[in-house]
N, C-alpha and C positions, 0 to 999 in steps of 0.2 A: 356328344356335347359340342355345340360351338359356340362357347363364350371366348373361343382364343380371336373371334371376329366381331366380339362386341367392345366398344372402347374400354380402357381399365381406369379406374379411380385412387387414388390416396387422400390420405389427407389432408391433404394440403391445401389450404385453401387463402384467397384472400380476403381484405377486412373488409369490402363489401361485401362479400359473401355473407362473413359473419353479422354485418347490420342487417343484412336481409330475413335472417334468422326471426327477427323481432318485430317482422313488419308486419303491421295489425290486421288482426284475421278481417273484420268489419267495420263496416265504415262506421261514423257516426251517428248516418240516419240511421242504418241498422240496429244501434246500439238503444237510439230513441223509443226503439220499437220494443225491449227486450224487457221481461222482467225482472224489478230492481233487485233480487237476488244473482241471478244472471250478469247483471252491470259489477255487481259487488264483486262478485267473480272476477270477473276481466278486466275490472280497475285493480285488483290485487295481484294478477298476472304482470300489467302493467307493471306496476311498481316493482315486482320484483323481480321484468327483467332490466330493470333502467339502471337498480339496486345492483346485476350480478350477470354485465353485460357477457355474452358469449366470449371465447376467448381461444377455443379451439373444438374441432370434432374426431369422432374416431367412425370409420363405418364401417358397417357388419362387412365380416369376409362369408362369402359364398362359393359356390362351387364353381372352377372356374382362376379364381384366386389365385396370385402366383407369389413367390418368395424371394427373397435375394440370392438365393444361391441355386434359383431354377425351376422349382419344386413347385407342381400345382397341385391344390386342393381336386383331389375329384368326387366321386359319390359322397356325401354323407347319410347319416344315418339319421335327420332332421326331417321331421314333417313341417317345417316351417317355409317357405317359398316365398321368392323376388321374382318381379318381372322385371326385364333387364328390355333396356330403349327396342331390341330388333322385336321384343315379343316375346321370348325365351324364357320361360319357366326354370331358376337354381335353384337348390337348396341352400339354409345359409350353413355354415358350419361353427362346430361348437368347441370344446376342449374335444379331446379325446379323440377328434377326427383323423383322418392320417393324410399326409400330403405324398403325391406322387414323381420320383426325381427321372430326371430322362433314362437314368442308367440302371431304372427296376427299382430301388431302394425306395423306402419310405421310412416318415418320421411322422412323431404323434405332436399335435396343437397341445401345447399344455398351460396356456395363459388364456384369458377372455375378461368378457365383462363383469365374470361376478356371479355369485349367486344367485341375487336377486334380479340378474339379465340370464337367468337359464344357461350361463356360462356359453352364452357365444360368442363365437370367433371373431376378433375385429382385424383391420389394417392395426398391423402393430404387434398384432399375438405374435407370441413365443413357440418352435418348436421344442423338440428332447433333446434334438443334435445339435441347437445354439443359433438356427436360422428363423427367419420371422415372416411374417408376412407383410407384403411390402405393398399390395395391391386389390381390386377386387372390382368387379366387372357390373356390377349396381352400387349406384349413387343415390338412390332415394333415403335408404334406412339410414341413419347415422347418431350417433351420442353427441350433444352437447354439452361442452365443458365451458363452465362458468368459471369469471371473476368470484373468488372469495367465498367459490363451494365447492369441497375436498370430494374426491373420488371417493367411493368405498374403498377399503382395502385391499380388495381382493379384486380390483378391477385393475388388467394388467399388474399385478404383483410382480415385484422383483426375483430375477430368478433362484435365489435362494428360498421363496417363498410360492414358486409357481402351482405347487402341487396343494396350495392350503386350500379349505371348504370354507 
């Protein structure tokens, strides 16, 4: 694997970033073209991101992944795959996955997005040993978090709750 030669991501991001989030798939002569169930659609999109503008994001960790206190994700057990900017085919990773530490030890991901995201790994998971992931080597996949719409529960969960379904 050489995702330690592809650039790394967080999430951090700035506020243009975050307006760019909402910038309209088509133009308006497109829209002219479109049928008015189609418009009704994307005028409601509209609305409800102007309604519940972005406010932060989380991105999926993948293989590659590193942690604060050293540790990278390596193989998982995901049929799910990012391409990462050089070309490179990772897995993403999920709860359950194990991170690898320079000195042979490893630890299990025990936070993600949730059940209803197939409980994968993002910047942000939680390991067993109390370290987290701090980074991840594709930038395309990521969650957006809205003004004035509540995570699920069980997206990143607090750690006395990491282990809930």
């Amino acid at each position: 694997m050489t995702t330690s030669l592809a650039p790394m991501y967080t999430n951090e991001v700035t506020g243009d970033f975050l307006q760019s989030l909402d910038t309209p798939t088509f133009t308006s002569e497109q829209i002219a073209e479109f049928h008015e169930d189609a418009v009704a659609i994307i005028r409601k999109n509209e609305a409800y991101c102007l309604e519940h503008p972005p406010i932060g994001i989380y991105r999926l960790a993948t293989e590659g992944s590193q942690t604060r206190n050293g540790g990278i994700v390596q193989e998982t057990q995901s049929t799910i795959t990012c391409t990462l900017e050089n070309g490179e085919q990772v897995r993403v990773a999920h709860r359950g996955d194990c991170v690898l530490y320079p000195d042979g030890s490893t630890a299990q991901i025990i936070t993600g997005a949730g059940r209803s995201n197939s409980h994968v790994a993002l910047v942000g998971s939680r390991l067993c040993n109390g370290d987290d992931i701090i980074n991840t080597p594709q930038h395309h996949v990521l969650f957006v978090t809205r003004q004035g719409v509540p995570l699920a529960d069980d997206f990143l969960p607090a750690a006395g709750s990491a282990n809930a379904e």
